[in-house]
N, C-alpha and C positions, 0 to 999 in steps of 0.2 A: 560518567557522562550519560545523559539522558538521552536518546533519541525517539521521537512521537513521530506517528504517522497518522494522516486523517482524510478522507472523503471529503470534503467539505460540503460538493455539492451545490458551488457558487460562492465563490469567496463574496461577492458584493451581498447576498443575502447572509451570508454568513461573520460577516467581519466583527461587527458586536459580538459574538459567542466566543468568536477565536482571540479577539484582543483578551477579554475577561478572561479566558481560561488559559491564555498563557500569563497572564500575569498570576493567576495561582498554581500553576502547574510548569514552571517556565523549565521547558526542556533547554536543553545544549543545541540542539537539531530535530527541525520539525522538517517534516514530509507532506505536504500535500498532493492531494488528486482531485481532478474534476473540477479546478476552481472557476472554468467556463468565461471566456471571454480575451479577447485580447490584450488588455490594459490587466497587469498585474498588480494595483496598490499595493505599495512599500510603507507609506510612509508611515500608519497605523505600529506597523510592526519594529521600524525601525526605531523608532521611540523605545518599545521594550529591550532594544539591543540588537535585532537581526540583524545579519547582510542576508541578501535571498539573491536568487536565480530564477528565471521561471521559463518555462516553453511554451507559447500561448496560440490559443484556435479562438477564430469568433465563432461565441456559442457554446463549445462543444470543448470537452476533456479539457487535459491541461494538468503540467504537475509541475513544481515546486520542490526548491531543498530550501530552508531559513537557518542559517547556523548562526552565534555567536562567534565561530572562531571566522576567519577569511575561506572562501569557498573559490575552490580555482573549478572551472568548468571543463572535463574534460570531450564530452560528445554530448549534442541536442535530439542524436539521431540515435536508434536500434539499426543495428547495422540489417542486408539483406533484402531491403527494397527500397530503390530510391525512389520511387511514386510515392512512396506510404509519408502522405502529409499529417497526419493524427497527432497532434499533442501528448503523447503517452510515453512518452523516455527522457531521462533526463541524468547524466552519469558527470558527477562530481569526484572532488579530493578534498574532503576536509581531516585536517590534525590526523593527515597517513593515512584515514581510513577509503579505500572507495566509497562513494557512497550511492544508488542507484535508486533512484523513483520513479516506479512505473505505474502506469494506470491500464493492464491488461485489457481487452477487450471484455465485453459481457458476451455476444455470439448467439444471443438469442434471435430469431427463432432457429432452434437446429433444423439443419437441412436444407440451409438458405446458405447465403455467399456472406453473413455475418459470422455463422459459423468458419466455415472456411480461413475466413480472412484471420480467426481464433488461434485455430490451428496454424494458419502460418507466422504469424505473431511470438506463437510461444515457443514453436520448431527455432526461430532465430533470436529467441532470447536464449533458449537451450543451449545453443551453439555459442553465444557470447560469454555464459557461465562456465561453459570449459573453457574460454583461454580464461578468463578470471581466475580462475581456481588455480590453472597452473602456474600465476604468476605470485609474486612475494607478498602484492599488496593484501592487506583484513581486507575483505568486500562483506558489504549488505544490501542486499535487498529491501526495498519494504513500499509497501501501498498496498491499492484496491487490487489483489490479483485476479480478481472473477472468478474464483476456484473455490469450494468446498471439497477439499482432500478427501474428507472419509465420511463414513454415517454421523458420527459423534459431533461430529463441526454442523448441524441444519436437527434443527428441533423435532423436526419428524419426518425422513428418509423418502418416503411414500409421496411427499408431495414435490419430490424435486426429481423425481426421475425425468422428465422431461425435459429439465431446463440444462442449459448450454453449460451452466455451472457447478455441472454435475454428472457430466457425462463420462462414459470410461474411457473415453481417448483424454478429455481435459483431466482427471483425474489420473492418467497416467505421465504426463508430461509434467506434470507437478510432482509424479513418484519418482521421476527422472533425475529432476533436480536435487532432491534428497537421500539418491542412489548417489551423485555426482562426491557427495559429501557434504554440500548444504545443511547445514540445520536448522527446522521451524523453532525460533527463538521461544516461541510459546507454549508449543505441545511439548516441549522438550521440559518444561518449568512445570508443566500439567498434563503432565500425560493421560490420565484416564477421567477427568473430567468433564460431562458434557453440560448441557446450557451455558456455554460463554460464547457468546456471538459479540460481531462487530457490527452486524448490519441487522435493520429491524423495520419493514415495510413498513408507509405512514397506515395504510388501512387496516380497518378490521382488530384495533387495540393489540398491533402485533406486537411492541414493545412492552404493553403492558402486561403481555400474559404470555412474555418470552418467547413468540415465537419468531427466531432470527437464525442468524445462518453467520461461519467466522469466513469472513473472503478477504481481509485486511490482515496480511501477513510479514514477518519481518525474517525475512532466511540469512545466514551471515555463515561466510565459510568457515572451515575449522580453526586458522586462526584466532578467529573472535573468539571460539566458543568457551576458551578458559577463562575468556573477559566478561561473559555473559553475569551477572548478577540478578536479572529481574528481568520479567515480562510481563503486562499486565494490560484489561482491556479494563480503561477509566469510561462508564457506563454516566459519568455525571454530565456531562455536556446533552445528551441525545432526550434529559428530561427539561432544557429550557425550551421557554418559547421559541418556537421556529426552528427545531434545529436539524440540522444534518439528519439523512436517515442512516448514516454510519457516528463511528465513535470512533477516540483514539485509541490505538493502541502505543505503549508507553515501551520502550526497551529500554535497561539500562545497564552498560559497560562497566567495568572496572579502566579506572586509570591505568 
């Protein structure tokens, strides 16, 4: 079983990219984030075989599960504050497995109440990952987390000390998670690997001359991990016209 996660970045500007690239790449279970807007178009996708879900904001965030198999829906909400209206959570049950797409804040600029709001976001995704973990169900994570984990994941270290995405509190609530017994589906497949980014600013030829950052991540508890066969960031979408400033990343399960 394949499962794909992806930025999209406006599913309406993007929907050409994604139809084409799921009919070559057609996962079991795709993940979106950011697809920005109210009205979720299905019926593109339904054509290739999806049923989908989606949680929607006008304008602004938004994620998505599209499986092949039936998706029961279990919460639209990140438990922990009921004020927080954001599009960013969205916890399914497909074929047994949890399935969970988030679209983490970004929290830029630090020192502001974006930040803040970072940090309480990930304190109570934190808190949802232990009772997951203690229960029977496989869980995965995966979307835009806003996080670059370590030096190795952002092409040169130096230019991201500043940003939200990078800081040692965000950085350690992501180490948290992977203390918990979470595994990064990817660094786990590549451990000492660097230039493999998911995200690649449109200015200044930063895709061209690699310079990106991996913040598009797939964590899945230990259950999965013996399911684990493949992780991989598919770099071919992010050179068509118009596309996303992220890419997918591709996990794939054993039966």
């Amino acid at each position: 079983m394949k499962i794909a996660s992806w930025n999209v970045n406006s599913i309406r500007a993007r929907m050409p990219i994604l139809r084409a690239w799921g009919q070559g790449v057609p996962p079991g279970g795709l993940m979106l984030a950011e697809f920005q807007g109210l009205a979720f178009t299905t019926d593109p996708l339904r054509e290739l075989g999806y049923h989908s879900v989606a949680v929607t904001q006008k304008s602004y965030n938004g994620v998505a599960v599209l499986s092949r198999e039936p998706i029961e829906v279990l919460t639209t909400t990140l438990a922990g504050d009921v004020e927080d209206s954001h599009a960013r959570f969205l916890e399914v049950l497909v074929s047994d497995i949890r399935m969970v797409a988030i679209y983490l804040p970004n929290g830029n600029p630090i020192g502001t109440e974006k930040f803040e709001y970072k940090m309480r976001w990930m304190d109570r995704l934190l808190a949802e990952m232990r009772v997951w973990i203690a229960d029977s169900t496989p869980t995965l994570i995966g979307g835009d987390f806003n996080v670059i984990p370590t030096d190795i994941d952002c092409h040169k270290p130096a230019s991201w000390v500043k940003d939200a995405l990078f800081q040692p509190e965000t950085k350690a609530r992501y180490a948290q998670m992977l203390a918990m017994g979470y595994v990064d589906a990817f660094r786990s497949l590549h451990p000492d690997q660097g230039g493999l980014f998911t995200y690649w600013d449109y200015f200044r030829n930063a895709f061209e001359t690699n310079r990106g950052i991996r913040i598009d991540h797939f964590l899945i508890s230990p259950a999965l991990v013996p399911r684990l066969a493949g992780c991989v960031i598919d770099r071919a979408p992010r050179v068509l016209e118009k596309p996303s400033d992220h890419t997918p990343i591709v996990m794939e399960l054993r039966d």
